[in-house]
Backbone and ligand atoms as CSV (ligand in chain L), in Angstrom:
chain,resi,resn,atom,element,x,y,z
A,1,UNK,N,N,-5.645,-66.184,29.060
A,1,UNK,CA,C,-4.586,-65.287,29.518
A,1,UNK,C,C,-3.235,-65.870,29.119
A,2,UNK,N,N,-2.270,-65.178,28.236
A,2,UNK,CA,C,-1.246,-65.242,27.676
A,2,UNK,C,C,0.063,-64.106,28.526
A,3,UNK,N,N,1.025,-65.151,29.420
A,3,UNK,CA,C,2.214,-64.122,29.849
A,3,UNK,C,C,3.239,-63.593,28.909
A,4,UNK,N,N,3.131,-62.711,28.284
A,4,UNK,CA,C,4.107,-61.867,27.748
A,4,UNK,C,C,5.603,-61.498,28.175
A,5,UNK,N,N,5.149,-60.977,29.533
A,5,UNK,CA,C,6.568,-60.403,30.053
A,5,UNK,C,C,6.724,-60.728,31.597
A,6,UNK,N,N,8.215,-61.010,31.821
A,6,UNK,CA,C,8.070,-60.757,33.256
A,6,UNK,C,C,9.811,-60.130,33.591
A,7,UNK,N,N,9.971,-59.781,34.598
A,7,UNK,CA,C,11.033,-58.885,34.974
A,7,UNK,C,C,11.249,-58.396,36.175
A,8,UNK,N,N,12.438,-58.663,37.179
A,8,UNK,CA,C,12.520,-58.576,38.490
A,8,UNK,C,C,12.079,-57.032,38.907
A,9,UNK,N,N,11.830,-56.418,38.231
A,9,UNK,CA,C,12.124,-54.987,38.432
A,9,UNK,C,C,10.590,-54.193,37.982
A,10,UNK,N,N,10.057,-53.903,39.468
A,10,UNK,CA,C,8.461,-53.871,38.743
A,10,UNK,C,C,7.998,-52.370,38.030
A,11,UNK,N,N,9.422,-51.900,38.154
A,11,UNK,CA,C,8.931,-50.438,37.362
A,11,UNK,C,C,8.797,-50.732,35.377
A,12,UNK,N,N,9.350,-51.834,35.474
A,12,UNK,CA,C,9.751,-52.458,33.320
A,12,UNK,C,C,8.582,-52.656,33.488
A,13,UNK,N,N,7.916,-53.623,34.314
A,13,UNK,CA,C,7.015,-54.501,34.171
A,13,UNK,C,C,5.924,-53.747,34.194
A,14,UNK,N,N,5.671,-52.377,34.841
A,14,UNK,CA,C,4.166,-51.679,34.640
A,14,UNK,C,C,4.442,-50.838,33.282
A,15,UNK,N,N,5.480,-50.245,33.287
A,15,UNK,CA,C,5.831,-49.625,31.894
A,15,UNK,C,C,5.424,-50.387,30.490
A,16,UNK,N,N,5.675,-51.916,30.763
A,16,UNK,CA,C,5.516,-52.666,29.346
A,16,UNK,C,C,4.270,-53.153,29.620
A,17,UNK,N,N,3.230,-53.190,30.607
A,17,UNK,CA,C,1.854,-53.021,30.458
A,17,UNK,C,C,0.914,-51.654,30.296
A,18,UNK,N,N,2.016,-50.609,30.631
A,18,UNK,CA,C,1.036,-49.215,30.110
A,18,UNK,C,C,1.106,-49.516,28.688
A,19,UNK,N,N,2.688,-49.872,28.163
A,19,UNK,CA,C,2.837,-49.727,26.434
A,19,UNK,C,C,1.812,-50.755,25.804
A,20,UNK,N,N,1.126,-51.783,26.397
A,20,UNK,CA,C,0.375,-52.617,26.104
A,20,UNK,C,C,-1.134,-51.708,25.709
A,21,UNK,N,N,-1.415,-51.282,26.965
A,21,UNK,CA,C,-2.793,-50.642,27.272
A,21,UNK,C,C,-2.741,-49.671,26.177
A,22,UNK,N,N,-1.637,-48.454,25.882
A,22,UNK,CA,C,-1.687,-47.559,25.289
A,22,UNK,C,C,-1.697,-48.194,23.350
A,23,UNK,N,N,-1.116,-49.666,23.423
A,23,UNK,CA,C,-1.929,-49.674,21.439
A,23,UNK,C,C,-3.157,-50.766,21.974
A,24,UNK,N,N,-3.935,-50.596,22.569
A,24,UNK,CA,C,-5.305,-50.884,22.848
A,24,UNK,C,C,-5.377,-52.490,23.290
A,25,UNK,N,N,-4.403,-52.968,23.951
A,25,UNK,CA,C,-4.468,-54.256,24.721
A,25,UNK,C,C,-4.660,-54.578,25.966
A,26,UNK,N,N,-5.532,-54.851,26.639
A,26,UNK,CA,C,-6.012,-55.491,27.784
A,26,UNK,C,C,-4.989,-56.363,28.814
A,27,UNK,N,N,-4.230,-56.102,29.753
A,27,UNK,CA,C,-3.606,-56.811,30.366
A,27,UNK,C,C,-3.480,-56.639,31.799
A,28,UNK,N,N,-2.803,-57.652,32.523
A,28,UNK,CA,C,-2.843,-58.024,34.235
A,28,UNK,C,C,-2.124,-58.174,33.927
A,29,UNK,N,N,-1.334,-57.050,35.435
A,29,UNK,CA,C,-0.196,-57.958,36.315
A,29,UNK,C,C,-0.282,-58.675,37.166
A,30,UNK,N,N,0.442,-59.875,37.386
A,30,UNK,CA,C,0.310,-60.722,38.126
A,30,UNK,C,C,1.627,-60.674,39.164
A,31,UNK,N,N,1.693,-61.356,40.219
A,31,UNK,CA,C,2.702,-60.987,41.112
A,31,UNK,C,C,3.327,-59.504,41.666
A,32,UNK,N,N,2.444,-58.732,41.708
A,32,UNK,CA,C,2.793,-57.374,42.097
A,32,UNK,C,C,3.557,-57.577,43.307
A,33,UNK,N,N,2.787,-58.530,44.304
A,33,UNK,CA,C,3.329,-57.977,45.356
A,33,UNK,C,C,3.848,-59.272,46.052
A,34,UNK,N,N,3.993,-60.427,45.235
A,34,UNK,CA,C,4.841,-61.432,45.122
A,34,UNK,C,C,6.188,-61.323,46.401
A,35,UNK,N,N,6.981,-60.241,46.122
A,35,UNK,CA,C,8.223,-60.034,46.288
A,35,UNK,C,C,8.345,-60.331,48.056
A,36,UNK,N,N,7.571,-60.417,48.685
A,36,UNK,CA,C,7.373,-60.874,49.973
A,36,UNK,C,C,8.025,-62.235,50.338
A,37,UNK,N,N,7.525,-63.209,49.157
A,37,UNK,CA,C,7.623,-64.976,49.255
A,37,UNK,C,C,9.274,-65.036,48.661
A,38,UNK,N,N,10.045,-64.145,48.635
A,38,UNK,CA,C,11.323,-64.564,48.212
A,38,UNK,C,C,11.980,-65.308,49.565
A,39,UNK,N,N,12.663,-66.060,49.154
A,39,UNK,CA,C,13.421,-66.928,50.036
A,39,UNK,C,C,12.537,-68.218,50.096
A,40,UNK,N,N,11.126,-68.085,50.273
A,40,UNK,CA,C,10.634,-69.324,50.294
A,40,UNK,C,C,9.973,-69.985,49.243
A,41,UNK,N,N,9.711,-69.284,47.950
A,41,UNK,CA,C,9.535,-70.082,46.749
A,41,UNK,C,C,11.025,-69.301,45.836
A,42,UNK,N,N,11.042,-70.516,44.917
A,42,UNK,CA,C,11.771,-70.320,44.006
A,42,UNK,C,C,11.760,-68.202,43.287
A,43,UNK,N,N,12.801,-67.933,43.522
A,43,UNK,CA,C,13.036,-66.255,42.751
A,43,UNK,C,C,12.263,-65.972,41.743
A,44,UNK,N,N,12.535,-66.559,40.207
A,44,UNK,CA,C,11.638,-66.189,39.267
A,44,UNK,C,C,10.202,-66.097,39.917
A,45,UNK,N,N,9.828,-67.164,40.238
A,45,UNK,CA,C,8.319,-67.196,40.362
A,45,UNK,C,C,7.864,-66.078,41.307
A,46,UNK,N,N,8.454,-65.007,41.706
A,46,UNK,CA,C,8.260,-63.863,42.353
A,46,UNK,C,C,7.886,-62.806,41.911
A,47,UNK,N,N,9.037,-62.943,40.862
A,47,UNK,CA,C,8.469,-61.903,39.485
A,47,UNK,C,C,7.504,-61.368,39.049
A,48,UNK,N,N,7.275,-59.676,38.921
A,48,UNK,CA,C,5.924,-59.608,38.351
A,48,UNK,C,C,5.547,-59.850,36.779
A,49,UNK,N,N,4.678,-60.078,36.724
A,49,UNK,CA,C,4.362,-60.586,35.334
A,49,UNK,C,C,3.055,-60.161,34.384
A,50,UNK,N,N,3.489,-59.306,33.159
A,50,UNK,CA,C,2.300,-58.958,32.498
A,50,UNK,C,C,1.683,-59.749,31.622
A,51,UNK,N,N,0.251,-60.098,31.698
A,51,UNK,CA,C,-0.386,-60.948,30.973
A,51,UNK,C,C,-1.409,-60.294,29.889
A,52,UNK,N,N,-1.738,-60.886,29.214
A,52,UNK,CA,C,-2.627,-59.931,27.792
A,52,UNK,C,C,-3.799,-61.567,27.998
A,53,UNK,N,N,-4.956,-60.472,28.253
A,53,UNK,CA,C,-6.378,-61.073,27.994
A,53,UNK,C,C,-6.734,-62.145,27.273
A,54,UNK,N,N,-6.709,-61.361,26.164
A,54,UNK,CA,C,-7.024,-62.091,24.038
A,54,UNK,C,C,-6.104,-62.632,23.852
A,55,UNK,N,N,-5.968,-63.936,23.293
A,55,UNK,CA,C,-5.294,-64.820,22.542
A,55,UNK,C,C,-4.881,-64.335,21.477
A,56,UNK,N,N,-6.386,-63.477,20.520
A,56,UNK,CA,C,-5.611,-62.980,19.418
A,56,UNK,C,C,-4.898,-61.720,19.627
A,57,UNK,N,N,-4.756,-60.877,20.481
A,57,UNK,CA,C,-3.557,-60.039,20.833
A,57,UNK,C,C,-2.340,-59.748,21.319
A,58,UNK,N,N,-1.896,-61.246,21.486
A,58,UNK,CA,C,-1.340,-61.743,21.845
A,58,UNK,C,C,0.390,-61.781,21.049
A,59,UNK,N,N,-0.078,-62.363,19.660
A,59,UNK,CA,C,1.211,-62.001,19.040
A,59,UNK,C,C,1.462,-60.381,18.725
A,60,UNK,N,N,0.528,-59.949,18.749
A,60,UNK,CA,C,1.135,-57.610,18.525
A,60,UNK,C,C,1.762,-57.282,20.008
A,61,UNK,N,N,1.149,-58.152,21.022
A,61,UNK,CA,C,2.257,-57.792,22.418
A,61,UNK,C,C,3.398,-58.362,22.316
A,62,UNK,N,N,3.115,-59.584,21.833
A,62,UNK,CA,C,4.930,-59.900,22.102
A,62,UNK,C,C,5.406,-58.675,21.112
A,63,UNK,N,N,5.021,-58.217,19.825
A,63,UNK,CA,C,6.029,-57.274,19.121
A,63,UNK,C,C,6.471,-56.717,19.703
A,64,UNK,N,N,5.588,-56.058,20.346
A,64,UNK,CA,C,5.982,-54.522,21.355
A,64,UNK,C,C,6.424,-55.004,22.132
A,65,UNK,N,N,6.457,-55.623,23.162
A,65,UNK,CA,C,7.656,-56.324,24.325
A,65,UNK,C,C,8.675,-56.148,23.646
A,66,UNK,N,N,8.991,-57.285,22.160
A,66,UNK,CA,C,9.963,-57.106,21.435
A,66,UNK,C,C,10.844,-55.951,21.150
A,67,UNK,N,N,10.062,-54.890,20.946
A,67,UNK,CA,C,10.529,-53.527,20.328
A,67,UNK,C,C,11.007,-52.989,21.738
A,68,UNK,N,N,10.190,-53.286,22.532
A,68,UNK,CA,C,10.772,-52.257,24.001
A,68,UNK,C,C,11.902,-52.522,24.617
A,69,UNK,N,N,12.100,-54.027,24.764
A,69,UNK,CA,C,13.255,-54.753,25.289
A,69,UNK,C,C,14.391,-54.498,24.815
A,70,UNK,N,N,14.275,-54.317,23.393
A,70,UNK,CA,C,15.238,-53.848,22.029
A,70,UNK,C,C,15.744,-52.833,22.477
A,71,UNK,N,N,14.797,-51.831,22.629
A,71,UNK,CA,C,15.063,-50.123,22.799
A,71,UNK,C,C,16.012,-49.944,24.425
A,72,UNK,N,N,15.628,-51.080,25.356
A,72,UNK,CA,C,15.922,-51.336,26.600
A,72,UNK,C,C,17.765,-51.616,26.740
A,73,UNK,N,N,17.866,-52.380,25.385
A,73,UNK,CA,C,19.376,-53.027,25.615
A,73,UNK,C,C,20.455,-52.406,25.262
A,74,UNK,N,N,19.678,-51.602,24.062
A,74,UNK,CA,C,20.616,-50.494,23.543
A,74,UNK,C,C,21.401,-49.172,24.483
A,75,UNK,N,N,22.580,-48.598,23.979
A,75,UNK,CA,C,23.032,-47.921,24.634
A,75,UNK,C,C,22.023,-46.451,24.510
A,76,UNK,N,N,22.667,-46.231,25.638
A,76,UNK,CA,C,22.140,-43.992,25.790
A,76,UNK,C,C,23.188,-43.385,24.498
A,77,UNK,N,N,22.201,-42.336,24.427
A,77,UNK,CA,C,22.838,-41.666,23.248
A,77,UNK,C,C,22.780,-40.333,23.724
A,78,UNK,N,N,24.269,-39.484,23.458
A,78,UNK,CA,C,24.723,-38.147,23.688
A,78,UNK,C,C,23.785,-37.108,22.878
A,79,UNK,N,N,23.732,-36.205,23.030
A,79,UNK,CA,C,22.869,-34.964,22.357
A,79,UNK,C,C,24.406,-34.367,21.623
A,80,UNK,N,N,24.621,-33.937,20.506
A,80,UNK,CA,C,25.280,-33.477,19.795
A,80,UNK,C,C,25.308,-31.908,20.062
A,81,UNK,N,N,24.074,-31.426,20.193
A,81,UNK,CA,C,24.055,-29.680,20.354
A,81,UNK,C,C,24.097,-29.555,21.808
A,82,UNK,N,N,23.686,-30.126,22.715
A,82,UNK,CA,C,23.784,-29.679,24.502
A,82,UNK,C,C,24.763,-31.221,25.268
A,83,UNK,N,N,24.810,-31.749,24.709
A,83,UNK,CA,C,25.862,-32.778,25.694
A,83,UNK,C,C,24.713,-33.499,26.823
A,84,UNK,N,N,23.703,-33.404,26.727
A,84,UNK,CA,C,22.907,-34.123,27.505
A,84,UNK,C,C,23.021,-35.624,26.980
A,85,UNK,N,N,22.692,-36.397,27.880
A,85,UNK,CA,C,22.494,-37.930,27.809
A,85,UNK,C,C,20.898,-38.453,28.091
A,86,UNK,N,N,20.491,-39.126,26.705
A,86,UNK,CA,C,19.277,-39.540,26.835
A,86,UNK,C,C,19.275,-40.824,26.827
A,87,UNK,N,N,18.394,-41.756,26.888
A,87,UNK,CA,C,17.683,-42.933,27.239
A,87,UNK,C,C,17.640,-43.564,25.480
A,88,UNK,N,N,17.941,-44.681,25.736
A,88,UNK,CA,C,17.789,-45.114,23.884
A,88,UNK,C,C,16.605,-44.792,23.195
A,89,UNK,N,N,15.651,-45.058,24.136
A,89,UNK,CA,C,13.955,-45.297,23.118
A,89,UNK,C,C,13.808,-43.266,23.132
A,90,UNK,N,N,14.466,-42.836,23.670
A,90,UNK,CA,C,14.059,-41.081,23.233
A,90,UNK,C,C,14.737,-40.681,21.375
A,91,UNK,N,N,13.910,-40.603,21.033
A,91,UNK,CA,C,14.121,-40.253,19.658
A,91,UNK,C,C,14.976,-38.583,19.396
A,92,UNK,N,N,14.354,-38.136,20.924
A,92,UNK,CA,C,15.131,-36.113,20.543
A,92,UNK,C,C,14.986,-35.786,22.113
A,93,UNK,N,N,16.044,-35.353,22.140
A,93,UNK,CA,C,16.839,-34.483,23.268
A,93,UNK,C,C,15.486,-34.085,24.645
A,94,UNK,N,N,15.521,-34.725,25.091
A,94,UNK,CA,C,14.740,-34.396,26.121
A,94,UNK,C,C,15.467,-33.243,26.799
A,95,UNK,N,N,16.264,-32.630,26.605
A,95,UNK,CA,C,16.515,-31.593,26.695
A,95,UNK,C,C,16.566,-30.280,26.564
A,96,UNK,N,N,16.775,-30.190,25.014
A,96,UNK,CA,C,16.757,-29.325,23.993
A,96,UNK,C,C,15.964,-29.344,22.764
A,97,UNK,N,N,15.459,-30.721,23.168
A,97,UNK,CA,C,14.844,-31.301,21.686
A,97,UNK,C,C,15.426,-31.438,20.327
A,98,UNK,N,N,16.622,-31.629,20.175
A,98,UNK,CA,C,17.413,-32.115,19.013
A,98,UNK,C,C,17.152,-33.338,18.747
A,99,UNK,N,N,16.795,-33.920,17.416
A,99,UNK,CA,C,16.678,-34.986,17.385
A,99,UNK,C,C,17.803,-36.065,17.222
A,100,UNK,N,N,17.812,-37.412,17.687
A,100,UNK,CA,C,18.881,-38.198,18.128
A,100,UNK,C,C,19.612,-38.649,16.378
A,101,UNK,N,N,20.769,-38.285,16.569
A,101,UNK,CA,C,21.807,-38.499,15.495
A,101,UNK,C,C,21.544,-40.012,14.791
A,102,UNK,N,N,21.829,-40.277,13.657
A,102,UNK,CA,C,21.032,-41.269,13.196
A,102,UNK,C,C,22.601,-41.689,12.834
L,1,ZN,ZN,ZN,20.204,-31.728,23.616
């Protein structure tokens, strides 16, 4: 078992183990419900944390962590035809479906 990701915020942390599961990788979270022991162990170690099974699948998760975190830091982008505001990793208008201005 190889930890990939971890992140105070356990909604990233199941999201970047669905994105795991969904290109065919095997993974646990660990510390789900951690968040109880704050104050009496150290913060990080509270954290939930996604782990990947296989050793050898190991480096294609970090990509995708990579790519998601990426998509994560970046700013929201305006819709050009409706003025809606989408999420970086949306490629087209969850709105209107325009695709995002390049
Ligand atoms: Zn739009």
């Amino acid at each position: 078992m190889t930890l990939v990701y971890t992140h105070e915020n356990l909604t990233l942390v199941v999201n970047v183990s669905t994105a795991l599961q969904n290109a065919g990788i095997k993974t646990q979270i660990k510390n789900q419900y951690a968040a109880g022991g704050r104050g009496e162990i150290p913060c990080f170690e509270t954290w939930p944390e996604v782990w990947v099974a296989s050793q050898f699948q190991v480096k294609q998760a970090k990509e995708i962590v990579a790519q998601i975190t990426l998509e994560s830091t970046q700013p929201d982008w305006q819709c050009t035809h409706c003025t809606e505001l989408n999420g970086a990793a949306f490629d087209f208008c969850w709105h209107c479906d325009s695709p995002k201005p390049r």
